[in-house]
C-alpha positions in Angstrom: -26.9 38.1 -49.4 -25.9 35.9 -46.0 -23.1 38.3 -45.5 -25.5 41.6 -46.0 -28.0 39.7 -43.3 -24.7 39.5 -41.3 -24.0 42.8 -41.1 -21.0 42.5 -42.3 -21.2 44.1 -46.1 -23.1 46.8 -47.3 -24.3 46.8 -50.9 -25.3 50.4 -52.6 -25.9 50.8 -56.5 -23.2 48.8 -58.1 -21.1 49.4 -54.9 -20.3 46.5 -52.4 -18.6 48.0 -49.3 -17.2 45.6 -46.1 -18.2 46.9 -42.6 -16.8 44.7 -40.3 -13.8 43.6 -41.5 -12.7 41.4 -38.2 -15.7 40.1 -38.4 -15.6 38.9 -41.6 -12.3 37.2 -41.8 -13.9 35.7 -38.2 -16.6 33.9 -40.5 -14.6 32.9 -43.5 -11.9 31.4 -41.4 -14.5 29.3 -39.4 -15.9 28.2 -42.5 -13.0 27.5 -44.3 -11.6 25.4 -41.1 -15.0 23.8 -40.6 -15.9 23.1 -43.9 -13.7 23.8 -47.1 -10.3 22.7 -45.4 -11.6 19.1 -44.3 -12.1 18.0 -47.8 -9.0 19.5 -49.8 -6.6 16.8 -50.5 -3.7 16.4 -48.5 -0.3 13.8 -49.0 2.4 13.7 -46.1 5.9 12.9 -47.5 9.3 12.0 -44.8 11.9 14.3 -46.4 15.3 14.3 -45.4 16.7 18.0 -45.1 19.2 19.2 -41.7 17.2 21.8 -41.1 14.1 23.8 -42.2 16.1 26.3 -44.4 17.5 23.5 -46.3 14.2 21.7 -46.8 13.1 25.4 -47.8 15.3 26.3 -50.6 15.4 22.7 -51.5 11.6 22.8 -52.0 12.3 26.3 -53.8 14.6 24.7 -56.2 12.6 21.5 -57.4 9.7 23.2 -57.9 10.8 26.0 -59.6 12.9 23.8 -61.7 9.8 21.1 -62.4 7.7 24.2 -63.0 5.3 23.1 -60.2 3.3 26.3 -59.0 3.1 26.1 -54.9 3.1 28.2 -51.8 4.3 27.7 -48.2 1.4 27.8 -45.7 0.8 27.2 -42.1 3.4 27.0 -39.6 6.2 27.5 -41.7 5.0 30.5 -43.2 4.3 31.8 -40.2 7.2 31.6 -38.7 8.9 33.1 -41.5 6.1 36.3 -41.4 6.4 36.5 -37.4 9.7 34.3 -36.3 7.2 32.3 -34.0 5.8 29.1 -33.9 8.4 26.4 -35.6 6.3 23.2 -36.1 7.7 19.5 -36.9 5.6 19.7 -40.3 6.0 22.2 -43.4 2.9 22.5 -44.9 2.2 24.0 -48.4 0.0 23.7 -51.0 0.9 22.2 -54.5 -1.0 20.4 -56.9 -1.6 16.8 -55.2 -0.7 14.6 -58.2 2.2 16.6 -59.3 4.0 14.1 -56.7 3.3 11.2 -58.5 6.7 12.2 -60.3 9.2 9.8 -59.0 12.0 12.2 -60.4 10.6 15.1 -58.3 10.4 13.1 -55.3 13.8 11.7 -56.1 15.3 15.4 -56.0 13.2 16.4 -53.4 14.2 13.5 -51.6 11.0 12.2 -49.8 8.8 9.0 -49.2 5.0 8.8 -49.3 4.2 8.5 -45.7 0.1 7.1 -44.9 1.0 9.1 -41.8 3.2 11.4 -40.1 6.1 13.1 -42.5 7.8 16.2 -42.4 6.1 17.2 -45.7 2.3 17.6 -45.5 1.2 18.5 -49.7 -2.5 20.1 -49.6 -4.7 20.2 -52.5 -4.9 24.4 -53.0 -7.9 26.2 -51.6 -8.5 28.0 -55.0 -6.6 29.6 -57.4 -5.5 32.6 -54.9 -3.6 30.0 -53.0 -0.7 30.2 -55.0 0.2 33.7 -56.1 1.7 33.7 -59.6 4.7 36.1 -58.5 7.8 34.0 -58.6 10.0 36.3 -57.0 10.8 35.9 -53.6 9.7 33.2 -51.3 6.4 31.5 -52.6 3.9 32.2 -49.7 0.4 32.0 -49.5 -1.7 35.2 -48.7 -1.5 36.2 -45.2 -5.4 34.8 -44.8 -4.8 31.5 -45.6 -1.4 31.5 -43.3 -3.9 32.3 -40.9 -6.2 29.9 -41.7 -4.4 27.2 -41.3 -3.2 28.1 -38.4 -6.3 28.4 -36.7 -7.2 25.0 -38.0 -4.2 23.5 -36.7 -5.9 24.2 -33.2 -2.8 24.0 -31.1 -1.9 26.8 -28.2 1.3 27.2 -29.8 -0.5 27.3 -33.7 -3.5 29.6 -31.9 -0.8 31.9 -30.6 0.6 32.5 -33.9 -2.7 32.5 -35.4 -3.1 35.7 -33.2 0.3 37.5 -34.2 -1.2 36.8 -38.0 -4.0 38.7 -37.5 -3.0 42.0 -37.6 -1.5 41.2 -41.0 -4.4 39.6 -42.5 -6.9 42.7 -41.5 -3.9 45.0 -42.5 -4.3 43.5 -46.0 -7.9 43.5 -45.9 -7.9 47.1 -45.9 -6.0 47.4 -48.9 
């Protein structure tokens, strides 16, 4: 009903139909970075990896391998999308207490960090997060890459926020 007051879906007979589409992922993004994302879980791990594409397939392997379902999000993702915006942190999302697996971490090979860390675990969004396809490289939909971009709130995060969008309302119309 909020949304049809927005102008931004149209319901007919059994028939819901989007309008504004921009618009729309506008609003869910702001409330997902004003008020869903602030109160998912997160846990930031140091890791030890040379360089992003070994911390990559290592997280690729030790997941897979544990059977741990997760998805690369943020940043990362981002850059791997749109080869912009490399970021200090990988972010994904994962099932929180799945690292309270001391073999996992050991493989892995990362540290609980209070703060800081190269490894920043969120508590998924919803089941959507993670898309059950194994194949390929586990990525989070395109809107939630965006998302978490645009909560990041950085020029350089905002910037490739805006090479995202096209993407996200690309998949929206599909």
């Amino acid at each position: 009903t909020d949304l049809q007051d927005r102008g931004l879906l149209l319901r007919a007979k059994n028939q819901r139909r989007i309008v504004d589409g921009p618009a729309l992922v506008a609003h869910w993004v702001q409330a997902y970075t004003d008020t869903l994302r602030p109160k998912l879980r997160e846990r930031r791990f140091q890791i030890r990896a040379e360089n992003k594409t070994q911390l990559w397939e290592r997280l690729e392997t030790c997941f897979d391998h544990a059977n741990i379902p997760w998805a690369m999000t943020g940043a990362d993702a981002a850059e791997r999308q749109t080869h912009y915006f490399r970021a200090d942190e990988t972010e994904i999302y994962a099932p929180p207490m799945a690292f309270e697996n001391r073999e996992l971490l050991a493989q892995l090979k990362a540290q609980p960090t209070g703060q800081g860390g190269k490894l920043i675990v969120i508590e998924p969004p919803g089941p959507a997060a993670i898309p059950v396809d194994a194949r390929g490289p586990h990525m989070a939909p395109a809107l939630l890459i965006y998302a978490e971009l645009r909560y990041r709130k950085t020029q350089q995060a905002q910037e490739a926020a805006e090479l995202m969008l096209p993407k996200v309302l690309d998949h929206g119309a599909h």
